[in-house]
Residue frames relative to the residue before (quaternion, step in Angstrom):
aa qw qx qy qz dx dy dz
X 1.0000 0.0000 0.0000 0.0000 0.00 0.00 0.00
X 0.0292 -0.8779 0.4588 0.1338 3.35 -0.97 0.88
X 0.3926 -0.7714 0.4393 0.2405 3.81 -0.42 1.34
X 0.1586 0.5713 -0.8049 0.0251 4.13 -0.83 0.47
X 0.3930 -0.5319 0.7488 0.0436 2.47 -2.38 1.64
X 0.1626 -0.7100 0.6486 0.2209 4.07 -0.64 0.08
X 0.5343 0.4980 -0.4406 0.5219 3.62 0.68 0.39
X 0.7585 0.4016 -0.1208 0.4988 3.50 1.02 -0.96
X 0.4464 0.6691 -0.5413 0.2449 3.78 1.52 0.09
X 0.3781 -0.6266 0.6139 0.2957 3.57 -1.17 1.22
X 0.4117 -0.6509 0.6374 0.0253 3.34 -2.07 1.61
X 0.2994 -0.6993 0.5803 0.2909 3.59 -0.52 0.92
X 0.1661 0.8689 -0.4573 -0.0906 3.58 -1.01 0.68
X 0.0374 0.8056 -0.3932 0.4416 2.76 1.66 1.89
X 0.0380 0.7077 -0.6869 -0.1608 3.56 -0.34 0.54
X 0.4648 -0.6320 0.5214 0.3357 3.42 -1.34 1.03
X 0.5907 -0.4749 0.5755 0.3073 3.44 -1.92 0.63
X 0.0315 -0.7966 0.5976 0.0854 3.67 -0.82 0.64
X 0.1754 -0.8114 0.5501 -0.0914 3.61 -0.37 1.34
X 0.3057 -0.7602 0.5458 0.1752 4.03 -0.81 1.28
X 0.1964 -0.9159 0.3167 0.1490 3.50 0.14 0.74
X 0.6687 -0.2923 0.0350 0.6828 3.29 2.14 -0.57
X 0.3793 -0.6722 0.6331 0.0584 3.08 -1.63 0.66
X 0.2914 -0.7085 0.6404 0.0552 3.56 -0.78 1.63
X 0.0948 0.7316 -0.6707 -0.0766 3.32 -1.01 -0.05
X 0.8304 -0.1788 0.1122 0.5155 3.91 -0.80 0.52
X 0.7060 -0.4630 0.1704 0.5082 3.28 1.05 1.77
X 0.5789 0.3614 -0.4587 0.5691 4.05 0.48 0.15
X 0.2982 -0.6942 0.6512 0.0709 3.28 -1.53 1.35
X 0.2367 -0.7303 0.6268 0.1333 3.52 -1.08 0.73
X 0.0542 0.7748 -0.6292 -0.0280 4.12 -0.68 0.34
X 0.4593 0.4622 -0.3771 0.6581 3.65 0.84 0.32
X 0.1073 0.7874 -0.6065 0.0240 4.00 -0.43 1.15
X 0.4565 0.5725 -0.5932 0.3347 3.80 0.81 0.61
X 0.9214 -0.0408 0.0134 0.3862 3.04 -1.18 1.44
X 0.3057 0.7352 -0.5897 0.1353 3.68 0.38 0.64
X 0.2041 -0.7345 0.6460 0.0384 3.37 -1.58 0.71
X 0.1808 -0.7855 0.5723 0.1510 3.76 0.04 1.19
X 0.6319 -0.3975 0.4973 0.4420 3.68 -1.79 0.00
X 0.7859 -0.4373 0.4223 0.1131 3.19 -1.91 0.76
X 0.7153 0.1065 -0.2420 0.6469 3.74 1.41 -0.24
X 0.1047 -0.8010 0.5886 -0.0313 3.37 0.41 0.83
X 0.0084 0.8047 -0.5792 -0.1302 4.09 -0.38 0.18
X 0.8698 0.3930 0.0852 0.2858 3.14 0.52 -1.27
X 0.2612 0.8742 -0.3875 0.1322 3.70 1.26 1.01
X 0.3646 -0.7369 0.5692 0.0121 3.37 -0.73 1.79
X 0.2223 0.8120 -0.5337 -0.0800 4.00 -0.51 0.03
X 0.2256 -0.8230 0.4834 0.1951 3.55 -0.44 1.33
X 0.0880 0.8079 -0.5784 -0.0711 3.41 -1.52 0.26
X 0.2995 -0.7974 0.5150 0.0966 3.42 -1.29 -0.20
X 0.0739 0.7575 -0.6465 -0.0519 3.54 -0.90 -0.43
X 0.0089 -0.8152 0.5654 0.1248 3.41 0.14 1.29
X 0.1110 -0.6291 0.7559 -0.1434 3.86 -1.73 0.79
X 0.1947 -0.8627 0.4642 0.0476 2.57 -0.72 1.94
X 0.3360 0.8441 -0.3085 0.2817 3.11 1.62 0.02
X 0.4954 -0.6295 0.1497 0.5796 2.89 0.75 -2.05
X 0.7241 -0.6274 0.2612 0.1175 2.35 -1.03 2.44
X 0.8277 0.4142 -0.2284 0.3020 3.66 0.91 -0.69
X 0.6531 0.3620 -0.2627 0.6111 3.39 1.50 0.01
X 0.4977 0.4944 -0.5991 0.3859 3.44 0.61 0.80
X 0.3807 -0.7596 0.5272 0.0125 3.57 -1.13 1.88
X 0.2646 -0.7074 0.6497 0.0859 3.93 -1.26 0.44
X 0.1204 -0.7384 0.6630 -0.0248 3.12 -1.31 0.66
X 0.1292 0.8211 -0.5559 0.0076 4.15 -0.51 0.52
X 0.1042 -0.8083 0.5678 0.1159 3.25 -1.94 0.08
X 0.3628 -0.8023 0.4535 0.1382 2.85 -0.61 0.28
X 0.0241 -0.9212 0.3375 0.1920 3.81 0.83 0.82
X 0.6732 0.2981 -0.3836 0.5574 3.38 -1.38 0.37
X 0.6959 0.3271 -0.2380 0.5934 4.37 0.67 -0.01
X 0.8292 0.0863 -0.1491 0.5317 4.13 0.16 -0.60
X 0.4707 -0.7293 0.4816 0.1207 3.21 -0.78 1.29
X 0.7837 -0.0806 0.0068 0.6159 3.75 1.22 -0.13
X 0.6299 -0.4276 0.3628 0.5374 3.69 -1.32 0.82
X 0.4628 -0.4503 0.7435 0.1740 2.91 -2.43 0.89
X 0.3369 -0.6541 0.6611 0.1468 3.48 -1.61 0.15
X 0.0895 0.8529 -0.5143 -0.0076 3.04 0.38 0.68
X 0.6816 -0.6472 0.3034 0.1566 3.65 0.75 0.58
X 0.5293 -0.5145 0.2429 0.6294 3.71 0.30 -0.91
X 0.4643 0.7209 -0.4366 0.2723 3.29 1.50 -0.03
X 0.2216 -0.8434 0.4638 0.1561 3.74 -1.13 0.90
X 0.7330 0.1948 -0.2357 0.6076 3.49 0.39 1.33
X 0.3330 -0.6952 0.6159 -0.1626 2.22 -1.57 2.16
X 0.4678 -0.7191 0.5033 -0.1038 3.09 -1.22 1.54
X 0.3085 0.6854 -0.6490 0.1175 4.22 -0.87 0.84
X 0.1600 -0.7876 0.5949 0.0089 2.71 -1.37 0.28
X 0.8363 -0.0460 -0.1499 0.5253 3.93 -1.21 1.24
X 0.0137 0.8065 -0.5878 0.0627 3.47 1.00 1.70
X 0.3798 -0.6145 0.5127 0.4640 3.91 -1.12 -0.14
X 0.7083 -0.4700 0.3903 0.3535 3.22 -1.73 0.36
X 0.5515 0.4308 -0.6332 0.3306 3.53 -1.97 0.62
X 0.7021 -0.3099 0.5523 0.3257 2.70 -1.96 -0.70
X 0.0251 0.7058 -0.7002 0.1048 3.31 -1.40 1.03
X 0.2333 -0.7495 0.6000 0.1544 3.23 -1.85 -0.14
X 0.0511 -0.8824 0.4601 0.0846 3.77 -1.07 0.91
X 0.1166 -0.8306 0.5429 -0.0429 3.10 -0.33 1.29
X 0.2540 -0.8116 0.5069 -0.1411 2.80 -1.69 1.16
X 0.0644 0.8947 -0.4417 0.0190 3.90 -0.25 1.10
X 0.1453 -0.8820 0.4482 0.0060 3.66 -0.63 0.41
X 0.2225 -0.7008 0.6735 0.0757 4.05 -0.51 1.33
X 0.1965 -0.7953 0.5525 0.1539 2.58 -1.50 1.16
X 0.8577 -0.2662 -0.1321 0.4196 3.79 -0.58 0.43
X 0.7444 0.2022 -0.3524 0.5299 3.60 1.38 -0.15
X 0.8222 -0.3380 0.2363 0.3925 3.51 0.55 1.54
X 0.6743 0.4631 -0.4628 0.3415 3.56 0.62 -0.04
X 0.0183 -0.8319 0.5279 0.1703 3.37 -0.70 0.99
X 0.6439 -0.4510 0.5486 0.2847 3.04 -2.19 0.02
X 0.3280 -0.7830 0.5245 0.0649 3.13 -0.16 1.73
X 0.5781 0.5089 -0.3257 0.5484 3.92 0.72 -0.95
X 0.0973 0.6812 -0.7256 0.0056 4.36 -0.06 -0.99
X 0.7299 -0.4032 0.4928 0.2487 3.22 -1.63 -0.54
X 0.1820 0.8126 -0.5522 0.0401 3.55 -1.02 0.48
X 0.1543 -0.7670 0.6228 0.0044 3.42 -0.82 1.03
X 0.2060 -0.6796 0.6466 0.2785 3.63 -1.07 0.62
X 0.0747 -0.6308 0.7662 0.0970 3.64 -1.78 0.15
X 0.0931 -0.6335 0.7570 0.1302 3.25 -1.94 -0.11
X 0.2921 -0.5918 0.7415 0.1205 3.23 -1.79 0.86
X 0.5928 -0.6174 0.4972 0.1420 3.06 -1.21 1.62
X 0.4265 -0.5951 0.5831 0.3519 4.07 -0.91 0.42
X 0.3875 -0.6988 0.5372 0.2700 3.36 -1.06 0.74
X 0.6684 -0.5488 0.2858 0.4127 3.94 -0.57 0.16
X 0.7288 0.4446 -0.2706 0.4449 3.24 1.42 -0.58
X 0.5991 0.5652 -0.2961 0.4836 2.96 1.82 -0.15
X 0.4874 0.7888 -0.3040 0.2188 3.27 0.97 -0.60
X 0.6055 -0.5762 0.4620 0.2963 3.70 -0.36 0.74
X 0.6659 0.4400 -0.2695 0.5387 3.59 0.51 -1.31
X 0.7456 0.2597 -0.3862 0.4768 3.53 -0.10 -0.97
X 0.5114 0.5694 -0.5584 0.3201 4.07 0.15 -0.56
X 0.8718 0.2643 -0.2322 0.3408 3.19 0.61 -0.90
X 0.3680 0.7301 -0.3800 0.4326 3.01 1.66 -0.28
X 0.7541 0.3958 -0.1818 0.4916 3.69 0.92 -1.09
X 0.6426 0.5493 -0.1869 0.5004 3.48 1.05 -0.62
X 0.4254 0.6232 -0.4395 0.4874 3.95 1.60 -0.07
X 0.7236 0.3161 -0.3772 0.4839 3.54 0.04 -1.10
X 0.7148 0.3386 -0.5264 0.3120 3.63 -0.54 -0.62
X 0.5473 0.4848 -0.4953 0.4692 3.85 0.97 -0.64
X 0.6342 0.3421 -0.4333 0.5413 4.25 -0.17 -0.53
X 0.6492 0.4066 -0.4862 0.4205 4.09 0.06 -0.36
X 0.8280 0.2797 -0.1931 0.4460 3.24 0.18 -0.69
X 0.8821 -0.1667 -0.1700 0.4066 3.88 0.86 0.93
X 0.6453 0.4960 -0.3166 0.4872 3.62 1.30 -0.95
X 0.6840 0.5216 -0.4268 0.2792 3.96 0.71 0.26
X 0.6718 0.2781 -0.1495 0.6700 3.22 1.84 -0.35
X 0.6927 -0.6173 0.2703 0.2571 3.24 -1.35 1.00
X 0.7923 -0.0880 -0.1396 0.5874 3.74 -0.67 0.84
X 0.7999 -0.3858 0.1795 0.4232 3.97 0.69 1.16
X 0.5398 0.5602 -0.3373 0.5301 3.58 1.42 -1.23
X 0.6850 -0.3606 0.5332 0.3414 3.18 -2.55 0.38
X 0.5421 -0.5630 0.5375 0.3167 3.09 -1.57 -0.03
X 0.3935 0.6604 -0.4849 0.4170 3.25 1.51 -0.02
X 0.3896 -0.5278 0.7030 0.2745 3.93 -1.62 0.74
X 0.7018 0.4403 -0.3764 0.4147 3.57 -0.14 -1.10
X 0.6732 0.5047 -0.3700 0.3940 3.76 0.45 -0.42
X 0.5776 0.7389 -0.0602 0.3418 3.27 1.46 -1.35
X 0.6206 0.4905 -0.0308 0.6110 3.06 1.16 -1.87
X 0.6214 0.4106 -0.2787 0.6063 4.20 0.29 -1.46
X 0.5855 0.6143 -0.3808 0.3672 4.33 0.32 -0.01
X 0.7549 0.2753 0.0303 0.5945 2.71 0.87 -2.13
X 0.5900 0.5325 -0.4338 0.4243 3.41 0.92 0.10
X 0.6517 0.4664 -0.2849 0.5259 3.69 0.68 -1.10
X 0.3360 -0.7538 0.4945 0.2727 3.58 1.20 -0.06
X 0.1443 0.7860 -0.5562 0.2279 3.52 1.06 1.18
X 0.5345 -0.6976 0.3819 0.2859 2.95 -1.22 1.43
X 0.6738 0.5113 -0.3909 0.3628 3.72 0.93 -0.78
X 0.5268 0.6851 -0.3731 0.3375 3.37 1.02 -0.60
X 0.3490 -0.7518 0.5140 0.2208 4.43 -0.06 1.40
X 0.5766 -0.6434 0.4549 0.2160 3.38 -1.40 1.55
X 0.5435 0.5862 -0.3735 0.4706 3.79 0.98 -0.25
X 0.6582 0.5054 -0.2989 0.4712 3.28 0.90 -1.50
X 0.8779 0.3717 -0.2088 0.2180 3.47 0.27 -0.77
X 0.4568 0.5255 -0.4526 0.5571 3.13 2.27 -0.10
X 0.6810 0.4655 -0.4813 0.2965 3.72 0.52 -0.75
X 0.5552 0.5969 -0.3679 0.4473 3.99 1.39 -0.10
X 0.6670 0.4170 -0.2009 0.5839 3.42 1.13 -0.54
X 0.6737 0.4468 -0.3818 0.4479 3.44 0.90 -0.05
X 0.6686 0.3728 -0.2208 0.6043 3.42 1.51 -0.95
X 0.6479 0.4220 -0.5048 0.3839 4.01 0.48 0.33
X 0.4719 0.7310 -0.2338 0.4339 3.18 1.59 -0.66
X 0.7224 0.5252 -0.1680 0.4172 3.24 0.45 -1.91
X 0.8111 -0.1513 0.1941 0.5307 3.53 0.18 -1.88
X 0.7594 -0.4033 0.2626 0.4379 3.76 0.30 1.33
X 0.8216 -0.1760 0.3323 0.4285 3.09 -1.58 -1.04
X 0.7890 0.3447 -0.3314 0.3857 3.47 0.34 -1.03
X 0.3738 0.6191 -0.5124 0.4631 3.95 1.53 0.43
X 0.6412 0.6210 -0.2566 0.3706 3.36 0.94 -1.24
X 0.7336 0.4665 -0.2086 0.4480 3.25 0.73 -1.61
X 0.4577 0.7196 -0.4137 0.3187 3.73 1.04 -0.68
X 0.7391 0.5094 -0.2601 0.3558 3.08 0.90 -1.86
């Protein structure tokens, strides 16, 4: 005969230990989680975990996030591995937590940082790397922005145009003044 008090039912208040065991990424598996940095088109980001309970193993639940990418814990049910996919580049962090059968969870879980590599077109350097010439076309290759043309120069500071720089136009008046045309043409 067997006696059960329900006033006396014993409460697990163990939270289970919750441990990331590996991380897949476009079929290549990673098990070494210090500091990984995947390739620049990542697609495809598997993360395994667990929370073993020897109690019972099936009703212990998981929750994750992804920060700076999931605005609030996933539920992930009892299921152990969390799925994304065409994340953006940088650095990030996933964290993981896990209750074990009466609901108490492990507030601390697991967390591993990674980073997705800039792709080349994304890259800072080249943005600006491309973006240099059109900045010198449009002013840092010729002096105060203007052509190298005089006649253009002069019709600027003459029309008393507002874009046209107060330097530029005393040094035209100083050189049309000074020695004629061929002061002019110098510039």
């Amino acid at each position: 005969m067997v006696w059960v008090d329900p006033a006396n039912i014993a409460r697990n208040t163990l939270p289970p230990p919750v441990w990331i065991r590996s991380v897949s990424v476009d079929t290549k598996l990673y098990n070494d989680l210090e500091t990984l940095e995947f390739p620049a088109h990542a697609q495809n980001i598997e993360i395994n975990y667990t929370a073993p309970s020897l109690l019972i193993p099936q009703r212990v639940r998981f929750r994750y996030k992804l920060e700076g990418f999931d605005k609030d814990w996933r539920d992930a049910g009892v299921r152990r591995q969390a799925f994304y996919s065409k994340l953006p580049q940088g650095p990030t962090r996933f964290r993981v937590t896990a209750s074990n059968n009466d609901g108490v969870w492990n507030e601390a879980g697991a967390r591993f940082a990674f980073s997705i590599s800039p792709s080349f077109t994304r890259a800072s350097c080249l943005r600006l790397f491309v973006r240099s010439p059109f900045w010198g076309c449009r002013g840092f290759s010729t002096p105060y922005g203007y052509a190298n043309s005089p006649e253009r120069s002069e019709r600027a500071c003459m029309s008393g145009s507002p874009s046209a720089p107060e330097s530029l136009c005393r040094e035209l008046n100083r050189l049309r003044c000074g020695s004629g045309s061929q002061g002019l043409r110098a510039l």
